[in-house]
N, CA and C of each residue as an Amber inpcrd file, in Angstrom:
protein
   663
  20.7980000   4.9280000   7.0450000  19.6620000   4.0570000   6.7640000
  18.6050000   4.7680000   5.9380000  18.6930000   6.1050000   6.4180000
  17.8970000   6.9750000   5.4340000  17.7680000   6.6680000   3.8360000
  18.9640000   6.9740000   3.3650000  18.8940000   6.9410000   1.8500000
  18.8030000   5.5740000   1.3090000  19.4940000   4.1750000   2.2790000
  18.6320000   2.9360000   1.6110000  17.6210000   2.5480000   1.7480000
  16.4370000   3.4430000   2.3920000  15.2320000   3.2510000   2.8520000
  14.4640000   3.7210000   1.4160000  15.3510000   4.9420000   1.4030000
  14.4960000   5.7790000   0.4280000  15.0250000   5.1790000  -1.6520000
  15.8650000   4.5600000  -1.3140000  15.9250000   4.0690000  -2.6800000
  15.5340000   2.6000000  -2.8290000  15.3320000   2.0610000  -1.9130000
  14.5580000   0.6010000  -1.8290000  12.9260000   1.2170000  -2.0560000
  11.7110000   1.8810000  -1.0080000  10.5110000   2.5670000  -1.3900000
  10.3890000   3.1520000  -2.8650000  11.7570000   3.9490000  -3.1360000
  11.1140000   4.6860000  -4.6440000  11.3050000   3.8330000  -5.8410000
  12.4730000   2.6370000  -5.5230000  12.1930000   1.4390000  -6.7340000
  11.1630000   0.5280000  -6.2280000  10.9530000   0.2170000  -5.3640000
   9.5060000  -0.4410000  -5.6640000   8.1350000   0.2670000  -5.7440000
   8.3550000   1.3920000  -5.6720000   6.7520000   2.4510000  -5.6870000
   7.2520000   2.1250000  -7.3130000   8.1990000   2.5020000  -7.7030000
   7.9130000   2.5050000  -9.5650000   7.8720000   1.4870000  -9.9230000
   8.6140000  -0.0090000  -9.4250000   8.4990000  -0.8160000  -9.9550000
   6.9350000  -1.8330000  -9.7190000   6.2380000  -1.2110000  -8.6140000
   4.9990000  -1.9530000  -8.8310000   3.9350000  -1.5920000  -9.9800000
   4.4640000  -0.3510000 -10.4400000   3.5000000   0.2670000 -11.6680000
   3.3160000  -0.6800000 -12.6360000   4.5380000  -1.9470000 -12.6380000
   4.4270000  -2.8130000 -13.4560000   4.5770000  -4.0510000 -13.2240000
   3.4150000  -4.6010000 -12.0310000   2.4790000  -5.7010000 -11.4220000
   1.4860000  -6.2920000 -12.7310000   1.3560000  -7.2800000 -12.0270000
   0.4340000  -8.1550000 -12.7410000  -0.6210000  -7.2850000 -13.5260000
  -0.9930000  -7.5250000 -14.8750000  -1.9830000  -6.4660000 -15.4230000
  -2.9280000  -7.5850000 -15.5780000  -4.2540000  -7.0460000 -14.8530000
  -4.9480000  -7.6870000 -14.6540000  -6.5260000  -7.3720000 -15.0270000
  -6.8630000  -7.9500000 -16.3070000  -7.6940000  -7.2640000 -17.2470000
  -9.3250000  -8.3290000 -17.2020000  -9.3220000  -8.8990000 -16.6400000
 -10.6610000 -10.2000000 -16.1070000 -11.7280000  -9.4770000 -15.5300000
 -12.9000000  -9.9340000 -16.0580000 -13.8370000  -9.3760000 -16.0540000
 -14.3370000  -9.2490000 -14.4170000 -14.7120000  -7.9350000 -13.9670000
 -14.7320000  -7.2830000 -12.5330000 -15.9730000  -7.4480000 -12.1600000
 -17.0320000  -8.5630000 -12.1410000 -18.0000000  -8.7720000 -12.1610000
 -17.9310000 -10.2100000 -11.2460000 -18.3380000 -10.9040000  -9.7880000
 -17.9860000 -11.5120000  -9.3710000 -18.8730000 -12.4190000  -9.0380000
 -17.8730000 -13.9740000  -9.0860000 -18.7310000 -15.0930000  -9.4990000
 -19.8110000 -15.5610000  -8.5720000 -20.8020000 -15.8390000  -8.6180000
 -21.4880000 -16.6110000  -8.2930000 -21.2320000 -17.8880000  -8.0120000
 -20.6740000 -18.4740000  -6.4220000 -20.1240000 -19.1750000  -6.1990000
 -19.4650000 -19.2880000  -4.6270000 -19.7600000 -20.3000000  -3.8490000
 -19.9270000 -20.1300000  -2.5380000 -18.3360000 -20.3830000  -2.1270000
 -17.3620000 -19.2640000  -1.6000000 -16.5980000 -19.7930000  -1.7680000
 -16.0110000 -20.6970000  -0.1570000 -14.8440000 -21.3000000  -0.1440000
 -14.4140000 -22.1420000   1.0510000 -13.4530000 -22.0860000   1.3810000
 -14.3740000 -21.2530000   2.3620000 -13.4340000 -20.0730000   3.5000000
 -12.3320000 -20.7650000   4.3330000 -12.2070000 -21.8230000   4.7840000
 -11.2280000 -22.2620000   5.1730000  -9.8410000 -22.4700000   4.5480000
  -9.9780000 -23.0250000   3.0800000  -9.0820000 -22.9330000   2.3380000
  -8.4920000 -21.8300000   1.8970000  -9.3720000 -20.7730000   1.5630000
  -9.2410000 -19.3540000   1.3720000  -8.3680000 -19.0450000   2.2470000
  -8.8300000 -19.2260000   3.3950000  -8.1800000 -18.3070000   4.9500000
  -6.4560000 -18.9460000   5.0340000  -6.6940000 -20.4580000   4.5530000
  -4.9480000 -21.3960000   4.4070000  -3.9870000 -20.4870000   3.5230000
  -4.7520000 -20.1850000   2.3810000  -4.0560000 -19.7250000   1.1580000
  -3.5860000 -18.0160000   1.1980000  -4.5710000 -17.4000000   1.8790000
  -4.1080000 -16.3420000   2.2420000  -2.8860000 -15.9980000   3.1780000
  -3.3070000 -16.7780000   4.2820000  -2.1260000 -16.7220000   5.4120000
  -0.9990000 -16.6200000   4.8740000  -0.9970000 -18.2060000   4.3830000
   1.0000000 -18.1590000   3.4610000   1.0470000 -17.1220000   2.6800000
   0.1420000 -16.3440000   2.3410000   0.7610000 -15.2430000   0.8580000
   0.8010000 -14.4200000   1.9550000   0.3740000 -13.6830000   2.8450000
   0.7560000 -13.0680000   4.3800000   2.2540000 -13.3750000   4.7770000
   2.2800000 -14.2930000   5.2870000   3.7080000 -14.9080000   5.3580000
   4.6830000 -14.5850000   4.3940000   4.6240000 -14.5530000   2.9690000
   5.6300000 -14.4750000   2.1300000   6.0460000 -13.3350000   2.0950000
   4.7780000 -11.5970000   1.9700000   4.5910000 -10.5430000   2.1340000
   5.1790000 -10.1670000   2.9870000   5.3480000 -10.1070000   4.4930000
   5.6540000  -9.8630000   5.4990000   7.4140000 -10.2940000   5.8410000
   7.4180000 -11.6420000   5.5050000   8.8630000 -11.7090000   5.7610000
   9.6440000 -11.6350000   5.1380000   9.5280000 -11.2170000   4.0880000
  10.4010000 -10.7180000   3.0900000  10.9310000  -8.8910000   3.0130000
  10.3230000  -8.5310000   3.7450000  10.0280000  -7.1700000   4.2160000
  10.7610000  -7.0790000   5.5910000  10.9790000  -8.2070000   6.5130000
  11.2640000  -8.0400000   7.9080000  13.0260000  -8.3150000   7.5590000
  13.2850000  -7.0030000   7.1360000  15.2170000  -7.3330000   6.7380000
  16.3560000  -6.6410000   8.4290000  17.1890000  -6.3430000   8.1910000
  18.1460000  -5.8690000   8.8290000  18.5160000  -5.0650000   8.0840000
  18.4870000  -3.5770000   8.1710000  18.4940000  -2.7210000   7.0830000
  20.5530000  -2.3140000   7.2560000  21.0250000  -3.0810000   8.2150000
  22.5170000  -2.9540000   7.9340000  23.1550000  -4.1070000   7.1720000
  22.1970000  -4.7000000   6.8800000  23.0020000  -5.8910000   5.4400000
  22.6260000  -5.5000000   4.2800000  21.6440000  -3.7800000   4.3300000
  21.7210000  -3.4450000   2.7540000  22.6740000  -2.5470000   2.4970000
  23.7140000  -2.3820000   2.2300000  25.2700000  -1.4520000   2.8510000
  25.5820000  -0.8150000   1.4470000  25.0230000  -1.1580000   0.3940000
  25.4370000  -0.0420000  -1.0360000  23.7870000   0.2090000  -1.7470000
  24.0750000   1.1670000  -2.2220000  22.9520000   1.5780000  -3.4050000
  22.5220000  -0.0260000  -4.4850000  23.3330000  -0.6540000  -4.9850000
  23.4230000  -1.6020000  -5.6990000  22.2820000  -3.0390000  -5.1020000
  23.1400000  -2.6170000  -3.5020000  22.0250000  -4.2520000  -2.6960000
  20.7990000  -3.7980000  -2.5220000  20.7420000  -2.5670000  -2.3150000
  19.0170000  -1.9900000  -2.0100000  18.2780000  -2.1400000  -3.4030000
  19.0350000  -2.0820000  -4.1200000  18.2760000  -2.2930000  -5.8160000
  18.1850000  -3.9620000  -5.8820000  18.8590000  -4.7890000  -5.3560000
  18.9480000  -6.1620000  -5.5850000  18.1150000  -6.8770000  -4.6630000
  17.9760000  -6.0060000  -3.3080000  16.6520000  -6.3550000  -2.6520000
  15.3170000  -5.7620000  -2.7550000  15.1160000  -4.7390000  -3.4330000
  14.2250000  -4.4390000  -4.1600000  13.7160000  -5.3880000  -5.2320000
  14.5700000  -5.7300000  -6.0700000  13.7560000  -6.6720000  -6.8340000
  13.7680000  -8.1060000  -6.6190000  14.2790000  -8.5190000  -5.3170000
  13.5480000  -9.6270000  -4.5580000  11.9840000  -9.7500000  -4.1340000
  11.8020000  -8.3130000  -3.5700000  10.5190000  -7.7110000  -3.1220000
   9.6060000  -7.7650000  -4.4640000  10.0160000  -7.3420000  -5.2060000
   8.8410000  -7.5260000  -6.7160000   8.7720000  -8.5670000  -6.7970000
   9.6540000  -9.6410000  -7.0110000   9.2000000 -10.9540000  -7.7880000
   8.1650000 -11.6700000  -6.9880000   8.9330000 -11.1880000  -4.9870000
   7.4810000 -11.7420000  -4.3120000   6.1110000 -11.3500000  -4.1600000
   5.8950000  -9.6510000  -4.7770000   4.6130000  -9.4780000  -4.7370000
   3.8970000  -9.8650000  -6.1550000   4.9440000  -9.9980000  -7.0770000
   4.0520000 -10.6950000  -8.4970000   3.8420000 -11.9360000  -7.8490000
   4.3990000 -12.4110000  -7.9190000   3.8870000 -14.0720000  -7.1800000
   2.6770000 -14.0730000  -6.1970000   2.6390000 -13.2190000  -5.5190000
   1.3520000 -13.0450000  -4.2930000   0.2020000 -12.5510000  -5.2930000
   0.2820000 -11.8160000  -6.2600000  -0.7400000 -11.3820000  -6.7620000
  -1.0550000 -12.3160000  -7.8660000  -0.2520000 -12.9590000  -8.3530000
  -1.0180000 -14.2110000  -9.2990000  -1.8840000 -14.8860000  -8.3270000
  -1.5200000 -15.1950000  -7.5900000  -2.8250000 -16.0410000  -5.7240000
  -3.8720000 -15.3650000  -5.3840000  -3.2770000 -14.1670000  -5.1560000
  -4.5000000 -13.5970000  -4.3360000  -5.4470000 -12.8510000  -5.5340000
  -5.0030000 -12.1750000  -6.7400000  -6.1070000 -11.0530000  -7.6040000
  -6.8750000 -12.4860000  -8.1220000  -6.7390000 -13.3190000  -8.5370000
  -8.2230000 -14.5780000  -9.2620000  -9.0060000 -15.0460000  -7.9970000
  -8.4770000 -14.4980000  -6.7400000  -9.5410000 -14.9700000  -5.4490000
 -10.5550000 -13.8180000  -5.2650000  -9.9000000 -12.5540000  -5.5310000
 -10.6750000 -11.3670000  -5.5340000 -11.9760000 -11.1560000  -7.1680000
 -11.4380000 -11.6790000  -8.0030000 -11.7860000 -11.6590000  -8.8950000
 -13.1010000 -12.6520000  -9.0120000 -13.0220000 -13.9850000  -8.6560000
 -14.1100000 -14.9100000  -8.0630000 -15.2560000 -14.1970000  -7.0580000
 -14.3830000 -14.1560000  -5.9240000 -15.1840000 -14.1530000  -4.7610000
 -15.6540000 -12.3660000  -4.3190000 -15.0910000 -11.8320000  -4.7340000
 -14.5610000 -10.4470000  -3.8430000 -14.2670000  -9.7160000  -3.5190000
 -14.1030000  -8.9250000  -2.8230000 -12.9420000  -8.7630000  -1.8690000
 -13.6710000  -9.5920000  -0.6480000 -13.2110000  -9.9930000   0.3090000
 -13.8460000 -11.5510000   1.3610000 -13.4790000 -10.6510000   2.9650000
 -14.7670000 -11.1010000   3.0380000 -14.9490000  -9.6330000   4.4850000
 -14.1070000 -11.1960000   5.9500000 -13.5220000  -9.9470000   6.3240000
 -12.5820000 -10.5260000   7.3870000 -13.5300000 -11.2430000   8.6880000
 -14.7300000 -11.3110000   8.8160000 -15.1740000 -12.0770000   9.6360000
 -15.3870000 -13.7040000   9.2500000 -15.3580000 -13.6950000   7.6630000
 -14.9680000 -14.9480000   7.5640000 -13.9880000 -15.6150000   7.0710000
 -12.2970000 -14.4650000   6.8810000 -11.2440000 -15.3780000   6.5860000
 -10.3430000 -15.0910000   7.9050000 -10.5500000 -14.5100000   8.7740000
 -10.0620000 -13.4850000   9.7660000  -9.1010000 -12.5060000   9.7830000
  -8.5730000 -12.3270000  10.7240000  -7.4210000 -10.7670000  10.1950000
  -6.6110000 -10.5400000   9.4110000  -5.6730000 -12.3010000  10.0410000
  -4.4080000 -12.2840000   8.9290000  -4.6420000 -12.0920000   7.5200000
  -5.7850000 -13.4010000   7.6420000  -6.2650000 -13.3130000   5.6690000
  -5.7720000 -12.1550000   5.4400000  -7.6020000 -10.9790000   6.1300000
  -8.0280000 -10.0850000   5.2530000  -6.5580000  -8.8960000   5.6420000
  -5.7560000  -8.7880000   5.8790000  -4.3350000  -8.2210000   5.9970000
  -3.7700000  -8.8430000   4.7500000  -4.0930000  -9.8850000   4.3790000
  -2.8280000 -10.5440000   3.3550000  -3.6810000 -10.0690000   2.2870000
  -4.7170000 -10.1290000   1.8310000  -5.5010000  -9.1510000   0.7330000
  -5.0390000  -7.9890000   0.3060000  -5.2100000  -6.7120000   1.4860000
  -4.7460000  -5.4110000   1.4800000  -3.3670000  -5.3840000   1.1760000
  -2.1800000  -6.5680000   1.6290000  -0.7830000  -6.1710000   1.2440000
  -0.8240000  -6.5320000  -0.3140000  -1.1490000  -6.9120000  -0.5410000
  -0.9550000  -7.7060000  -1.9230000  -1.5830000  -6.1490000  -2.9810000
  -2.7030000  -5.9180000  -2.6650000  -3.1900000  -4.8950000  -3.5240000
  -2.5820000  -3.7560000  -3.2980000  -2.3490000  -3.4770000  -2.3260000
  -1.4130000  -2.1230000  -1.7180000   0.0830000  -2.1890000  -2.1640000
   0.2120000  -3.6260000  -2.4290000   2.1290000  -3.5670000  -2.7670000
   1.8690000  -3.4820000  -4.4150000   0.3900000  -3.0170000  -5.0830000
   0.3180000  -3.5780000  -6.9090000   0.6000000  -1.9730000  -7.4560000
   0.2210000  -2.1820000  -8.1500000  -0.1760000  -0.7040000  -9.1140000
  -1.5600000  -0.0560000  -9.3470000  -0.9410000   1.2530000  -9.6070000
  -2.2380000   1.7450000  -9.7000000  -3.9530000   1.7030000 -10.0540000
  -3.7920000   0.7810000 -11.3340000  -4.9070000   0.5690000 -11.8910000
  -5.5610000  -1.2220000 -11.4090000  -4.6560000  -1.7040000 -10.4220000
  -5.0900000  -2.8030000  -9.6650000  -5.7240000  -2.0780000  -8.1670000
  -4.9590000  -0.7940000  -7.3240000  -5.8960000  -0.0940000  -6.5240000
  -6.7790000   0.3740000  -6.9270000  -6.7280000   0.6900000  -8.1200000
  -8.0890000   1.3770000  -8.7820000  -9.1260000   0.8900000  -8.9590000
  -9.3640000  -0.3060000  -8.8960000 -10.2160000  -1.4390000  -9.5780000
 -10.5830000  -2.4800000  -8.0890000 -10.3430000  -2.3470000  -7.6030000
 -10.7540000  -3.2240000  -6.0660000 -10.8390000  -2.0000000  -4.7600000
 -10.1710000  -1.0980000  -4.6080000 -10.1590000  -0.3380000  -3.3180000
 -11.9590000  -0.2410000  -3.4490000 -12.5700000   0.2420000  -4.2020000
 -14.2440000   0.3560000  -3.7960000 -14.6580000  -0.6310000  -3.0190000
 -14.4300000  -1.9410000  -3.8430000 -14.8390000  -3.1640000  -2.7070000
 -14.5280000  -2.8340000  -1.4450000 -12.7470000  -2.7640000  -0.6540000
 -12.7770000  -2.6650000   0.1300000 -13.4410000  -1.2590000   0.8230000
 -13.4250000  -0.2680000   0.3980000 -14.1450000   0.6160000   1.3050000
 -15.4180000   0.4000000   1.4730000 -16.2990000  -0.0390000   0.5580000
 -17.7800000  -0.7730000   1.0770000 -17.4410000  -1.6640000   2.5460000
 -16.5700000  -2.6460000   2.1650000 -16.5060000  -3.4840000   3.4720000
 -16.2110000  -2.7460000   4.6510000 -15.3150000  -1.5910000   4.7240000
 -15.0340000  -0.9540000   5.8280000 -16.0950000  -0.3420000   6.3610000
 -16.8220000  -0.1810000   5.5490000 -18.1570000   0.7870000   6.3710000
 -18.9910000  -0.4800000   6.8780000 -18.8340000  -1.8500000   6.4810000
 -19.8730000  -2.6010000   7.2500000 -18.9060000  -3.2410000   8.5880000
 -17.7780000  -2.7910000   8.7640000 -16.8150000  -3.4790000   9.9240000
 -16.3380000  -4.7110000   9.5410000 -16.0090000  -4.7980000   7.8230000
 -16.0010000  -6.5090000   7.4770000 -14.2480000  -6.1380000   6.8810000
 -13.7120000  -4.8590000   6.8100000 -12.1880000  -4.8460000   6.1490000
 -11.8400000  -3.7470000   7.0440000 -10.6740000  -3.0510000   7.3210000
 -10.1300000  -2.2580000   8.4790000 -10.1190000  -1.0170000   7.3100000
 -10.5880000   0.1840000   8.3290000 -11.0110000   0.9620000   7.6320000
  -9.7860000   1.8910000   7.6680000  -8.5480000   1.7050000   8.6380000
  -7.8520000   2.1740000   8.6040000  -6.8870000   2.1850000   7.4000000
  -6.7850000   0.4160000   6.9370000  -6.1650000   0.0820000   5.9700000
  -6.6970000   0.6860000   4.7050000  -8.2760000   1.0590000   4.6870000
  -8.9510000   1.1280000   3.3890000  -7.9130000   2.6260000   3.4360000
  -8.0420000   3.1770000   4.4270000  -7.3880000   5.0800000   4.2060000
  -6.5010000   4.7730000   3.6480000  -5.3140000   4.2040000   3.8160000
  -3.5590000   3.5820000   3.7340000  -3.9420000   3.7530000   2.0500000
  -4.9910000   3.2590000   1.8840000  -4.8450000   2.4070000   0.1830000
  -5.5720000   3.9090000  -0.9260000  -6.7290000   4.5820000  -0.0640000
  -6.5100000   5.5900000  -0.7090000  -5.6650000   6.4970000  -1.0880000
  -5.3550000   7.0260000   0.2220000  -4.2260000   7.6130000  -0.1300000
  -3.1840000   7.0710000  -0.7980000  -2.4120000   6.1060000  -0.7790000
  -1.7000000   5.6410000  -2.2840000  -2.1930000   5.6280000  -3.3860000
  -3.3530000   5.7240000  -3.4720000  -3.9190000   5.6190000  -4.7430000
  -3.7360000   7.1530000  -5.1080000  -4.4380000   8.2820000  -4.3660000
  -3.8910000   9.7910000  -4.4620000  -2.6510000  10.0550000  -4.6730000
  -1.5450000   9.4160000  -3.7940000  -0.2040000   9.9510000  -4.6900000
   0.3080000   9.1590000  -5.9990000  -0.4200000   8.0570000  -6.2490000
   0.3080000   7.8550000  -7.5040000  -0.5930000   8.1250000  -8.4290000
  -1.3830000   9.0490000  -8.3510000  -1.9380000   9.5680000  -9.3460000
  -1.6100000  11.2100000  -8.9470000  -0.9780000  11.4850000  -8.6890000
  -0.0700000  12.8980000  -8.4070000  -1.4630000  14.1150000  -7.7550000
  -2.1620000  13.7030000  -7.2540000  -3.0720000  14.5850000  -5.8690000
  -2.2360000  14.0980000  -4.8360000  -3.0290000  15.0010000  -3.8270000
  -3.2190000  15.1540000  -2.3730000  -3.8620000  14.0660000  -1.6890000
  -2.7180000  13.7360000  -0.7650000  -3.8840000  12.3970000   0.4420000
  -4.4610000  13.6560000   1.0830000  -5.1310000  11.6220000   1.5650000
  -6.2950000  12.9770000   3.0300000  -6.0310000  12.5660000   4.2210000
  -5.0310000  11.1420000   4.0330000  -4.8110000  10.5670000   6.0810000
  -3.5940000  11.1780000   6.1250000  -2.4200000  11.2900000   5.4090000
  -1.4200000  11.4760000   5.7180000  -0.7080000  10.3220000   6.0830000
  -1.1570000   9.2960000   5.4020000  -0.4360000   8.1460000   5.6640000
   0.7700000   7.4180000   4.7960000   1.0540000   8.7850000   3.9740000
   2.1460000   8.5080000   2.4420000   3.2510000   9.0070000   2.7430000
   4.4000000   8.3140000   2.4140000   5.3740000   8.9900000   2.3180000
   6.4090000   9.0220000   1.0290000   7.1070000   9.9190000   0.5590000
   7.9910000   9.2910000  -0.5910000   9.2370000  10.4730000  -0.6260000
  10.1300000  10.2080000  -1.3670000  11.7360000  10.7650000  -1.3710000
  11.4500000  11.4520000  -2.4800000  10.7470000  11.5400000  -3.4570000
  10.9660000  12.3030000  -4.6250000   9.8440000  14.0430000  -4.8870000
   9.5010000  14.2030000  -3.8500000   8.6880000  15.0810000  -3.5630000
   9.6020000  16.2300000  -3.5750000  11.0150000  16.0040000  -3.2270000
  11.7430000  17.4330000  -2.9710000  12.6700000  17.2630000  -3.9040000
  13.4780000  18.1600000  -4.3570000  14.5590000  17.9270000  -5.4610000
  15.8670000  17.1950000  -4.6730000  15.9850000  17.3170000  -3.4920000
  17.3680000  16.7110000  -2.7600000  17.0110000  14.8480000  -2.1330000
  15.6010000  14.6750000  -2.6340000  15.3200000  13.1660000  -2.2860000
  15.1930000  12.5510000  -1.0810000  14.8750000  13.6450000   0.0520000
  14.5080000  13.2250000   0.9430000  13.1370000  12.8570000   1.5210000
  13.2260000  11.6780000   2.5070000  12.1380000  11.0510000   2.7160000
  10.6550000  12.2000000   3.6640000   9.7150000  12.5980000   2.7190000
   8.7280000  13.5810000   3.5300000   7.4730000  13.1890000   3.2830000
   6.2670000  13.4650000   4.2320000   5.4570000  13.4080000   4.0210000
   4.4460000  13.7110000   3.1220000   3.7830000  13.2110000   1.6060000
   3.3930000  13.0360000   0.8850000   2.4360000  14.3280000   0.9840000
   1.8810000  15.5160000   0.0040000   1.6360000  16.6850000   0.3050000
   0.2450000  16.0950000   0.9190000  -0.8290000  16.6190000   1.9460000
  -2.0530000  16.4540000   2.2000000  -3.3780000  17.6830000   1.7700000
  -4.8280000  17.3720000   1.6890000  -5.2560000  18.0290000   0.9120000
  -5.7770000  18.5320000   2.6350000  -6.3870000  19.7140000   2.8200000
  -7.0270000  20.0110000   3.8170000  -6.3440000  19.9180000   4.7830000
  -4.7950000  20.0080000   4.8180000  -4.0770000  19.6670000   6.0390000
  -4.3430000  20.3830000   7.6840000  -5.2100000  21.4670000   7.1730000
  -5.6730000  21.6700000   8.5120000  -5.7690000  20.3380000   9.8520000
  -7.3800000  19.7930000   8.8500000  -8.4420000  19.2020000   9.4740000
  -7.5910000  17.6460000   9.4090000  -6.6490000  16.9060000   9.2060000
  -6.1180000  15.9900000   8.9180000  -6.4250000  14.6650000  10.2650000
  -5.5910000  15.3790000  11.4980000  -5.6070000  14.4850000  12.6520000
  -7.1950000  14.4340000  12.7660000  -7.9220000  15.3660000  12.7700000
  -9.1900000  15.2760000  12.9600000 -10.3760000  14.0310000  12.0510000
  -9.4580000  13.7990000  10.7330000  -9.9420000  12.8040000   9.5770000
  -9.2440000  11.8730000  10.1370000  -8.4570000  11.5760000  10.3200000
  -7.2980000  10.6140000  11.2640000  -7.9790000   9.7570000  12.4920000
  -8.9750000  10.8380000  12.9390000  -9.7250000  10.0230000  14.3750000
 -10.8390000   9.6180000  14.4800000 -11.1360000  10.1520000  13.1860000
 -12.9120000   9.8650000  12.9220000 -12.3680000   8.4660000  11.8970000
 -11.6890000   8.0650000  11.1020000 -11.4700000   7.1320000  10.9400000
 -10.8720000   5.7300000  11.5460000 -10.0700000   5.9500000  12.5200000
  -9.4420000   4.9240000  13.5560000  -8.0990000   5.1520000  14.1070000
  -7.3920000   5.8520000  13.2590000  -5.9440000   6.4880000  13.3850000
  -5.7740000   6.7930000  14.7430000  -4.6850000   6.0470000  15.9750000
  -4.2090000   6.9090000  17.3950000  -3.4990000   7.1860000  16.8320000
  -2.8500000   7.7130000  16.0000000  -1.5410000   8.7730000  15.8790000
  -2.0800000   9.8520000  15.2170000  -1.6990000  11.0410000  15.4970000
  -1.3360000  12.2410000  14.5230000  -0.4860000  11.8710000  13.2810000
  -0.4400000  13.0020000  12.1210000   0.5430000  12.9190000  11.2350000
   1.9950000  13.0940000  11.5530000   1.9010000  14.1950000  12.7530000
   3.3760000  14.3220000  13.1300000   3.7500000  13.0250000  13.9090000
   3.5890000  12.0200000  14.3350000   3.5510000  10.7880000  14.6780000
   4.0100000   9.9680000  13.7850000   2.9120000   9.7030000  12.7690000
   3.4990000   9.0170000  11.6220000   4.3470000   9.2790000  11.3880000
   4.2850000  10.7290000  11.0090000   5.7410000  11.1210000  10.2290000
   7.2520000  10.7820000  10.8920000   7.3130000  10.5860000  12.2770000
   8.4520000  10.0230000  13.1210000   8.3260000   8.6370000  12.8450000
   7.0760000   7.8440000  12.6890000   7.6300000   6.3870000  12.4670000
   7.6940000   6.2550000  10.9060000   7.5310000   6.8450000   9.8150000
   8.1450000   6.7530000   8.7520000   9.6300000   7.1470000   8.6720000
   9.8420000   8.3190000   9.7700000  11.6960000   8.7800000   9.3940000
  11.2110000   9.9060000   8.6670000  10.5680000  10.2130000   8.2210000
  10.0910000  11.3950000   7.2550000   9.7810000  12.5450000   8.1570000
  10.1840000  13.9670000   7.1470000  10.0080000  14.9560000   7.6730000
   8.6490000  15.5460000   7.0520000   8.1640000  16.2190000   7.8490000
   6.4350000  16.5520000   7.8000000   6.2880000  17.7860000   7.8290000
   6.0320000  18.5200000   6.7430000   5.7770000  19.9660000   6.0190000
   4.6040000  20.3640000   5.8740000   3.7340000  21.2020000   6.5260000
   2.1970000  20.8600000   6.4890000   1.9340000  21.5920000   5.0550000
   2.7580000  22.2490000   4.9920000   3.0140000  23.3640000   3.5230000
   3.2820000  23.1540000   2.1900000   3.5800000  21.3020000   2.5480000
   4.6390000  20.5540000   1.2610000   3.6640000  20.7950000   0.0980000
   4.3230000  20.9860000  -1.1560000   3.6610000  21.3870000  -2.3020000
   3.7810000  19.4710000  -3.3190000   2.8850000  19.5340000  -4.2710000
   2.9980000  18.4860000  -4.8370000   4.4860000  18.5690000  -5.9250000
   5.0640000  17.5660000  -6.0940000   6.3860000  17.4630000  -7.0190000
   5.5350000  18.0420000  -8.6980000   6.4980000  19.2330000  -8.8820000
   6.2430000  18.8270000 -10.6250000   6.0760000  17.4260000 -11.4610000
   5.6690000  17.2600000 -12.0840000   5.7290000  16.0780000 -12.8720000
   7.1500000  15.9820000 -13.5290000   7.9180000  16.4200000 -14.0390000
   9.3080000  16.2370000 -14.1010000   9.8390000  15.2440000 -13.3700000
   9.9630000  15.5400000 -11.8290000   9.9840000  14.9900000 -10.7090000
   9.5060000  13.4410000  -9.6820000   8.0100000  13.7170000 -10.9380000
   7.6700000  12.6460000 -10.0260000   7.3820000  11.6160000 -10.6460000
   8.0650000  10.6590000 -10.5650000   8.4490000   8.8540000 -10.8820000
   7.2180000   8.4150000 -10.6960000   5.9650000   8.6250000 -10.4040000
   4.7930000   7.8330000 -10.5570000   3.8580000   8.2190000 -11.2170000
   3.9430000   9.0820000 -12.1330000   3.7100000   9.5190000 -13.1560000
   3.7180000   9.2340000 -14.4390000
């Protein structure tokens, strides 16, 4: 299950590099928006996100189907992000006390499943909201740190993982900057797990030593 885990993650980590490019002016409208409908429209793009993701990883049985369900997975997060980036773009980012969890969950998957320069361009919003208790601040970490490895640094939660970090392609924990102090950034943010935790529910092996991939190496680059 290992290696179709890890070649389903590293084609869609590359293939989201080329998500919706989304070039609309980042300046947001003036305009009350209606949150109920919002909260309808989000849910289902939640729904689409989520169960498309909830597979049986023994019906992906060759290299070939993990590539063919991989790009099932893209076509549904382009589709989620034509919905959800012109709601962000209007309104936002829309603090979860008034679309509630699921929404503001179906927000974060959508931007978290995009590319780089779509985390690049909204994660501020959400970390403002996390400091007022209006977006999960846990999630805001999740999204930095992706944003750090695909721009080839160091996370700081330890919440990354990827296969192309080592030359033999196995699934490890994404290098961390300060790995000392990590669980300690981990708890002051919301995190009950350690990294060595995570790192068992990713399947990934956890190197506190791991060095960053040459660029040769690394596909998000």
């Amino acid at each position: 299950m290992k290696l179709k885990q890890s070649i389903i993650i590293l084609f869609l980590l590359a293939g989201c590099q080329f998500s919706v490019d989304n070039t609309s002016d980042t300046s947001v409208k003036e305009q009350q928006p209606d949150y109920a409908a919002l909260q309808r429209e989000l849910e289902e793009v939640y729904d689409l996100d989520q169960s498309i993701r909830n597979i049986d990883w023994d019906t992906i049985s060759s290299p070939e189907a993990s590539i063919a369900y991989s790009k099932k997975v893209m076509a549904v997060d382009s589709v989620n992000q034509t919905r959800v980036i012109p709601i962000i773009e209007q309104f936002g980012w829309l603090p979860k006390s008034r679309i509630g969890e699921k929404a503001a969950s179906a927000i974060f998957y959508v931007v978290q499943h995009s590319n780089t320069e779509t985390i690049e361009k909204y994660l501020p919003q959400m970390e403002e909201l996390a400091k007022k208790g209006e977006a999960s601040a846990t999630d805001a970490a999740k999204m930095r740190d992706r944003l750090l490895m695909f721009q080839g640094k160091k996370q700081i939660y330890g919440t990354q993982a990827a296969s192309w970090v080592r030359p033999e392609g196995e699934q490890v924990i994404w290098p961390i900057e300060d790995v000392e102090n990590v669980n300690k950034r981990r708890k002051e943010i919301g995190f009950t797990t350690t990294v060595e935790e995570n790192a068992k529910r990713l399947n990934a092996e956890f190197d506190p030593n791991e060095e960053l991939p040459n660029k040769n190496n690394n596909t998000q680059q």
